[in-house]
C-alpha positions in Angstrom: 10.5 -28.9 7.0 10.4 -32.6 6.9 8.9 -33.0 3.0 9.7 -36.8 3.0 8.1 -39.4 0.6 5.3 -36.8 -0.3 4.6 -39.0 -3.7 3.0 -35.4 -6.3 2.0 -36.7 -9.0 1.1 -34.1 -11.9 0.9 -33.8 -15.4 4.5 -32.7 -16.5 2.4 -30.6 -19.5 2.9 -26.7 -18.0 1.3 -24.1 -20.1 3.5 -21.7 -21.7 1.7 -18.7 -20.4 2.6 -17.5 -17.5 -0.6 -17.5 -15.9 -1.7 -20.8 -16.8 1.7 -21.8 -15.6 1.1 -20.3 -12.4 -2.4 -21.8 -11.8 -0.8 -25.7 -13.0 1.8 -24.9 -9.9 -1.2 -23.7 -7.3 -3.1 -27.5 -8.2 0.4 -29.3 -7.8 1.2 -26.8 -4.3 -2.1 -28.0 -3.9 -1.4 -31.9 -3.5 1.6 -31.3 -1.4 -0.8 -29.5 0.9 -2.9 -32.2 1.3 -0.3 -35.0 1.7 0.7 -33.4 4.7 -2.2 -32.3 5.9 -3.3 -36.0 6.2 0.2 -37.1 7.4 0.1 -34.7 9.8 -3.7 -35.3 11.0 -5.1 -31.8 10.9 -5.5 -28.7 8.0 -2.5 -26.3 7.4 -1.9 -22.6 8.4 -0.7 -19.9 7.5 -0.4 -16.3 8.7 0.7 -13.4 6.1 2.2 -10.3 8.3 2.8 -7.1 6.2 5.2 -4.2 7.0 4.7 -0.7 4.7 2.3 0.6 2.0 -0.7 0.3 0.5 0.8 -1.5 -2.0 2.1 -4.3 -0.1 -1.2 -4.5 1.6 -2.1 -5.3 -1.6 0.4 -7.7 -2.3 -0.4 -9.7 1.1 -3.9 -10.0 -0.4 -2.3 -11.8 -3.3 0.0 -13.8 -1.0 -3.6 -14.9 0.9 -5.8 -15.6 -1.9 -2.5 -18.3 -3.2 -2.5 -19.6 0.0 -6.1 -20.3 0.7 -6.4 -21.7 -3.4 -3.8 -24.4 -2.4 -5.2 -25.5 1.1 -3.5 -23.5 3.7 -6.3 -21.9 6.9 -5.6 -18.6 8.0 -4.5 -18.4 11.5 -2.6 -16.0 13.5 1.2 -15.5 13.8 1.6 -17.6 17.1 0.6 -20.5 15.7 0.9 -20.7 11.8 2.5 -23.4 10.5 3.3 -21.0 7.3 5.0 -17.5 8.5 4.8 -15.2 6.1 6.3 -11.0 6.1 6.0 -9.0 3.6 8.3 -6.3 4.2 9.1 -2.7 3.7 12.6 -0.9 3.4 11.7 3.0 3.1 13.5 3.4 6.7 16.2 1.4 7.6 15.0 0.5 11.1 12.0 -1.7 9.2 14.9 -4.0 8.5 15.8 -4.0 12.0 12.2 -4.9 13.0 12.0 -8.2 10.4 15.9 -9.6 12.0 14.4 -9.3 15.4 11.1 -11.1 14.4 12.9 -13.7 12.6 14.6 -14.4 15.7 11.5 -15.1 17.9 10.0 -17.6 15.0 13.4 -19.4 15.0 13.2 -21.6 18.4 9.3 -22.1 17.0 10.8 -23.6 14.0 12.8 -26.2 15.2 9.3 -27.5 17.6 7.4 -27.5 14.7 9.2 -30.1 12.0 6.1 -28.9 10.0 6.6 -25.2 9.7 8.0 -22.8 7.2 8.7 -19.4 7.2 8.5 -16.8 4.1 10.3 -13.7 3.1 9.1 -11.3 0.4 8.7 -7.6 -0.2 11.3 -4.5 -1.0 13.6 -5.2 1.5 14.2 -8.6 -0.6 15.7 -6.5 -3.4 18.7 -5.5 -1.6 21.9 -7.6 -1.9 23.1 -7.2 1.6 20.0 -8.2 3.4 20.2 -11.4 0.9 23.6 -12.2 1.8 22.9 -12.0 5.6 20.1 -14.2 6.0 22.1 -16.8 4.1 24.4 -16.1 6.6 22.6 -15.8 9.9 19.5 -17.2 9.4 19.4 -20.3 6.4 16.3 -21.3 8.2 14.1 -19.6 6.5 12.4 -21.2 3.7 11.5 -19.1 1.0 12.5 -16.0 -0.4 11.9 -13.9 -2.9 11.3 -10.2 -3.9 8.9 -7.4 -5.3 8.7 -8.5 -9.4 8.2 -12.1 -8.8 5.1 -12.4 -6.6 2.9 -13.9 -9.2 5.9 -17.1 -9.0 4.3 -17.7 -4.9 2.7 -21.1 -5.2 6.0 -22.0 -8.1 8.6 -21.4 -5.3 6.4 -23.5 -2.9 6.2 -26.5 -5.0 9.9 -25.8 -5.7 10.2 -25.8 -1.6 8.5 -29.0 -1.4 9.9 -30.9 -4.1 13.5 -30.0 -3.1 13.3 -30.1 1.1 15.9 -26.9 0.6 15.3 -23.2 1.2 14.4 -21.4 -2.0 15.8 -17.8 -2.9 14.1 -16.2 -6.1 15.5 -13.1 -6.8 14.9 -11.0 -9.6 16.7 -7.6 -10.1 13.8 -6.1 -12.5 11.0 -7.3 -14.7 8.5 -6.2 -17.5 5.8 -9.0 -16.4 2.6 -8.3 -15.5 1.0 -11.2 -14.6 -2.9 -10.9 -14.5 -6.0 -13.0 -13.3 -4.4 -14.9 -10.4 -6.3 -15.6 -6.7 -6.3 -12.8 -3.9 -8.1 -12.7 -0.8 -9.7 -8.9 0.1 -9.8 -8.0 4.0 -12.8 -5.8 2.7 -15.6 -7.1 0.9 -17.2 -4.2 0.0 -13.7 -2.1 -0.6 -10.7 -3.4 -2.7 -7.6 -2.1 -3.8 -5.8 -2.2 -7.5 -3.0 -1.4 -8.7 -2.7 -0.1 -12.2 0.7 0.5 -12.3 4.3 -1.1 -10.6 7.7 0.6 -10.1 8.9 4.5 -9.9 10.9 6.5 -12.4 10.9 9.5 -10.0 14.5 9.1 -8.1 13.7 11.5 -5.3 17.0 11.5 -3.4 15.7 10.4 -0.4 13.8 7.5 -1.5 15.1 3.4 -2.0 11.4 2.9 -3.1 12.7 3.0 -7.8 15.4 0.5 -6.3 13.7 -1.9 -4.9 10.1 -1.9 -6.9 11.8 -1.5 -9.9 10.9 0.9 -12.9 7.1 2.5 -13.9 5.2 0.0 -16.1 1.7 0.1 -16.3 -1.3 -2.6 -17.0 -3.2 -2.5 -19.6 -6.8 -0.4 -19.5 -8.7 -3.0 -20.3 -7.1 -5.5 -17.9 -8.0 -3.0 -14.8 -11.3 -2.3 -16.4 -12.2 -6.9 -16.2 -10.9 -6.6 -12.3 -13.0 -3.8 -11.3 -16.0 -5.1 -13.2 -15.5 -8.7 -10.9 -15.0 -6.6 -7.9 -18.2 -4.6 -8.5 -20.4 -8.0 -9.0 -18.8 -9.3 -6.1 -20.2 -6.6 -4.2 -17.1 -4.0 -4.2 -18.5 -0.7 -4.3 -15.2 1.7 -3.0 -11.9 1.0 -5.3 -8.7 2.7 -4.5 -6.4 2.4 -7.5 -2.6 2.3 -6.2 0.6 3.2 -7.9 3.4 4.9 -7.0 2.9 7.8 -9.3 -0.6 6.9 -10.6 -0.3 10.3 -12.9 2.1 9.2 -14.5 -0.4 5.9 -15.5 0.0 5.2 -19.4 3.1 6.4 -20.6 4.7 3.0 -20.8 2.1 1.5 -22.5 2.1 0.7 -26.5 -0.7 2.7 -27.1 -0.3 5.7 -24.3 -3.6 6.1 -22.1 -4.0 9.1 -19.8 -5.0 8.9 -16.2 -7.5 10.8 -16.3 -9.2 9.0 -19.5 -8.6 5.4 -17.8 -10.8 7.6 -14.5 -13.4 8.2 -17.2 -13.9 4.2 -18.3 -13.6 3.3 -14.7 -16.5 5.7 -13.8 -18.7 4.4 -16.2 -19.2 1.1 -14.4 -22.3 1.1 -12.6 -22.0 -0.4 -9.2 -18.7 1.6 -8.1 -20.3 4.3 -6.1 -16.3 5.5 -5.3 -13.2 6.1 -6.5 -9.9 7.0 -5.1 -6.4 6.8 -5.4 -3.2 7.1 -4.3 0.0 8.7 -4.6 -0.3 11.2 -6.6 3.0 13.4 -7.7 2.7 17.2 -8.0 5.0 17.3 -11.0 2.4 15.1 -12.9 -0.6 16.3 -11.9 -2.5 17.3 -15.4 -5.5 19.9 -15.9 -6.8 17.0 -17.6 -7.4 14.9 -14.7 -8.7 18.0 -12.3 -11.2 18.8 -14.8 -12.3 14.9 -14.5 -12.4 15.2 -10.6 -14.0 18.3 -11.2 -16.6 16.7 -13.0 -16.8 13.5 -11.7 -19.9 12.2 -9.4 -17.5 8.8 -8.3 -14.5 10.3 -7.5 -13.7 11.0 -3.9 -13.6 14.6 -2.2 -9.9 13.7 -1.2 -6.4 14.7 -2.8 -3.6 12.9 -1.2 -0.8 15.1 -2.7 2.9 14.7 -1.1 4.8 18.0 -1.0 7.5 16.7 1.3 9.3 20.3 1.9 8.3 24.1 1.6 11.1 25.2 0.6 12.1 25.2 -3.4 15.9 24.7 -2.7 15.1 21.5 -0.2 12.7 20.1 -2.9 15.5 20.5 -5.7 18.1 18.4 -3.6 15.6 16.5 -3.0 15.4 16.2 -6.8 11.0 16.9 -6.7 10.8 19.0 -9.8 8.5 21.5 -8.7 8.9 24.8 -6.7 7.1 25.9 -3.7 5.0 28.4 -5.8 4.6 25.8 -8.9 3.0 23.7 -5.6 0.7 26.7 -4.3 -0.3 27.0 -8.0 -1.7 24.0 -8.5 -3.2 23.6 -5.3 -5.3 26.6 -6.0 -6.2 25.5 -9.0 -7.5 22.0 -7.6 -9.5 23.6 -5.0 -11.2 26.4 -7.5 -12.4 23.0 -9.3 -13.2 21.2 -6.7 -14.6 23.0 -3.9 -14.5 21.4 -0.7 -11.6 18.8 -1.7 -9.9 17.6 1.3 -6.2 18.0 0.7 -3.5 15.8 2.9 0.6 15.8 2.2 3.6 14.1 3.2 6.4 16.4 5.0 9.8 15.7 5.8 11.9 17.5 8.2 15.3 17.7 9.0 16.6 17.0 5.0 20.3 17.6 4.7 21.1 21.2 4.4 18.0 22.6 5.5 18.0 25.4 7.6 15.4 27.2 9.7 14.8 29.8 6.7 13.9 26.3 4.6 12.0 25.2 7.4 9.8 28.5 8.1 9.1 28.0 4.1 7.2 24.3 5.4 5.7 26.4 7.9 4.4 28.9 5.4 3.4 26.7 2.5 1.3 24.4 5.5 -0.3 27.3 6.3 -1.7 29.1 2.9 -2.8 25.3 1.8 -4.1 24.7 5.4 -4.0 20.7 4.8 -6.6 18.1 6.1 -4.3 16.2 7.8 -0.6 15.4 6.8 2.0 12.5 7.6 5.0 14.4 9.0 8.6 12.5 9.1 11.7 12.9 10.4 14.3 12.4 8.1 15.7 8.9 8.2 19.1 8.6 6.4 18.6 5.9 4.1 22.2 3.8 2.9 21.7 3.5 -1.2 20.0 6.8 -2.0 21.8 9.2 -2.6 20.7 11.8 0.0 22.5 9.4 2.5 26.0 10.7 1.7 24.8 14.3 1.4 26.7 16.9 3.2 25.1 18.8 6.5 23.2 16.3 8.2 21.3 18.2 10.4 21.5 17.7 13.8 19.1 15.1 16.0 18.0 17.9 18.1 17.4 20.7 16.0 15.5 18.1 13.7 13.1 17.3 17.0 12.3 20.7 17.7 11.5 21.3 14.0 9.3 18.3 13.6 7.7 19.0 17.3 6.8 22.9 16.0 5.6 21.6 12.7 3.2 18.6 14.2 1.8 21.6 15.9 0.7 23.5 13.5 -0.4 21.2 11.1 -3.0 19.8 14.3 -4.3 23.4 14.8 -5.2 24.2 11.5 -6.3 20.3 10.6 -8.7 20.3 13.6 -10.0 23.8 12.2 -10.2 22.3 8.2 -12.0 19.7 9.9 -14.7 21.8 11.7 -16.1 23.1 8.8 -18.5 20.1 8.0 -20.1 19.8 11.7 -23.8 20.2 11.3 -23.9 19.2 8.2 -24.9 15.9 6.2 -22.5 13.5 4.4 -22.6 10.1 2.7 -20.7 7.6 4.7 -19.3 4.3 3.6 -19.7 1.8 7.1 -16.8 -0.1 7.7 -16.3 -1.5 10.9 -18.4 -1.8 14.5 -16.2 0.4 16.3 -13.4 -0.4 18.3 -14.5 1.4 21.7 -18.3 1.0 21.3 -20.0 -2.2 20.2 -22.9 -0.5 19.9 -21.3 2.2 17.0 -20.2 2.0 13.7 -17.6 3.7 12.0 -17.8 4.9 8.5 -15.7 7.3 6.1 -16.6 10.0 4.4 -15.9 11.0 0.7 -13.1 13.4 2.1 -11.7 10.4 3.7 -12.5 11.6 7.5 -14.2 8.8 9.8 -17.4 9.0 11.2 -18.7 7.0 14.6 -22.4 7.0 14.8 -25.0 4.5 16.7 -25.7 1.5 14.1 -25.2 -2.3 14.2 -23.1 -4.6 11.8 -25.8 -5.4 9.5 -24.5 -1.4 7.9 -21.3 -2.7 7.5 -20.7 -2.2 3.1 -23.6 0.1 3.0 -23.3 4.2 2.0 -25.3 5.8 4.6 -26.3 9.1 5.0 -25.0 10.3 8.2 -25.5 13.7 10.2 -22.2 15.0 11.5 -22.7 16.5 15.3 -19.5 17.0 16.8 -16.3 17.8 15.1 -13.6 16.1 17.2 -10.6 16.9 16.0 -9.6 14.5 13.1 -13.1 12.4 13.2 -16.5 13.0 14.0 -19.7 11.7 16.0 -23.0 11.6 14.2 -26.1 9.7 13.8 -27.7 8.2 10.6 -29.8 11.0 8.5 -33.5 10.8 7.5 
């Protein structure tokens, strides 16, 4: 990017704490933004495309609110001046997907003198992947990983002052940097994460080498942000982490998930609560006796089992047996009656066998699940299932996956049912996509809802009448 004679001038005085520092860098990223704007005759634009979780999602809407602070419109990808992915690296093949985009951007790099592209997200953390776009493809401007993100408007001044490509890469991190811009795409739902990292090490998983080890924020610190949210109309908050019930345990003075629930609920204009992932092997009584009690707290238990079978989920190093699993699910929907329970499943795990796999079959149906996300097993180089013995083969794992998808539909689209005729409070979020003249809204169970409404629902908790069960969402019309 041609950065020449932009003449920043800025007080040289940077705070010493690091979010100060970071808002002195988003006025100076500022003026750079400007200069060009004007040399170039019309605003600046930038496009932030995210690949994976939740909590990148959540990350992009960091990466926005930065880039609108310092003068940057949002546009889409085709014709951004700033190209931004945030990327994922759970399956190797995501990898694959950011080389081949890369490539497209690249001949719309070298018409546009003004553009720049960014790089950030997991797949950052991983050596190789830095050593090959040094290699094959230096023109991409900045790049950094998953513990710096707060550093986004510091690596842009750092790209503009220097005219050279920036990497930034951290291999861990203890900061947690609080306070600093993000753009929702909802503005009556946001997401927050109370916690960063994984200490879990399932075998299968890159996620605790990439995102780095559990730390959590500080109660009082989530508490401020919802308590903006909610006076900036927010009235659905998902809290993310990658083990949220584990929340606390890093901190100097431990706090519990489930008491950090009870201060959340307390603040009046939060009508809902959720939150994801939850692991099994941390699941308290304490916190099912708060959902059990709780009138914020949605009907909805996201709770990953991944396998059936207890010797599949000790190589896959889960810490909980297939009957410790049934346990507890019993005991969450005795509590909570009505709770709407979805899981995770892989198939096709090194070494499992079709007695393993008619243990998946067995524990899907005594829970008889909500919905679940079924996967394939995708060998992942740098965890340590990847050089486990008896990989099973591509076909056997197809007709496994194909028998389980079955079954989990049949009795979902049954779980399902049970609700038609009845009334439920429904959260609008959208017009919907087939039917201008419909809304869509979710339910506390976290099933969707088309009815006949107009935008002007759109943030509002409705009561809606559920006609017609139709297999994973329903068709209704408002209520009273």
């Amino acid at each position: 990017m041609d950065t020449t004679n932009l003449d920043i001038n800025l007080s040289d005085n940077i705070p010493e704490d690091e979010t100060g520092r970071q808002y002195y860098y988003i006025e100076k990223a500022r003026l750079y933004v400007q200069e060009l704007s004007q040399r170039i005759g019309r605003p600046l634009t930038f496009c932030v495309t995210t690949f994976g979780c939740q909590m990148n999602a959540r990350d992009s809407e960091k990466l926005r609110g930065i880039l609108k602070e310092i003068g940057y419109l949002e546009a889409e990808e085709e014709t951004a001046d700033f190209v931004i992915y945030n990327t994922c690296t759970v399956r190797e093949n995501a990898n694959t997907r950011v080389y081949g985009r890369l490539g497209q951007l690249k001949p719309r790099k070298k018409q546009n003198p003004y553009m720049m592209i960014g790089l950030c997200g997991c797949m950052m953390q991983e050596p190789e992947v830095i050593e090959k776009l040094k290699k094959s493809y230096s023109f991409v401007d900045i790049i950094f990983g998953t513990h710096n993100i707060f550093k986004f408007a510091e690596l842009i001044v750092q790209r503009f002052s220097s005219g050279k490509p920036v990497i930034d890469i951290w291999e861990g991190t203890d900061a947690i940097v609080e306070d600093l811009p993000n753009q929702r795409k909802y503005s009556f739902k946001s997401g927050i994460n109370i916690m960063f990292g994984c200490n879990n090490f399932c075998s299968y998983c890159i996620v605790p080498y990439v995102r780095g080890r559990e730390r959590s924020r500080e109660p009082q610190a989530i508490l401020r942000e919802i308590r903006r949210l909610a006076d900036d109309g927010v009235v659905e908050i998902m809290l993310l982490g990658q083990n949220v019930n584990s929340y606390g345990k890093t901190l100097d003075h431990p706090v519990t998930f489930a008491e950090l629930l009870t201060e959340i609920e307390k603040i009046d204009k939060i009508k809902r609560i959720r939150f994801m992932t939850s692991h099994p092997k941390d699941l308290s009584d304490e916190l099912i006796e708060v959902m059990s009690r709780s009138t914020k707290i949605c009907r909805h238990l996201h709770l990953p089992v991944q396998s059936g079978s207890s010797r599949i989920l000790q190589k896959m190093n889960r810490r909980y047996t297939k009957e410790q699993y049934l346990e507890l699910t019993e005991k969450i929907r005795k509590a909570v009656p009505g709770i709407s329970l979805t899981t995770d499943i892989i198939v096709g795990f090194p070494g499992e066998t079709e007695e393993d796999f008619q243990e998946t079959l067995d524990l899907v149906r005594k829970v008889r699940y909500d919905s679940a996300f079924t996967f394939i097993y995708s060998r992942r180089t740098g965890t340590p299932a990847a050089n486990m013995e008896d990989q099973v083969p591509e076909d056997v794992v197809k007709n496994r996956f194909q028998r389980l998808l079955k079954e989990v539909q049949d009795i979902a689209s049954e779980v399902c049912a049970v609700h038609e005729g009845t009334t439920q409070e429904a959260l609008v979020e959208s017009l919907s996509e087939h039917d201008p003249s419909m809304v869509t809204g979710r339910l506390s169970n976290n099933l969707l809802v088309h009815f006949p409404g107009g935008e002007e629902l759109i943030g509002k908790l409705v009561p809606v009448y559920l006609k017609e069960c139709k297999g994973f969402y329903y068709l209704g019309e408002l209520a009273g």
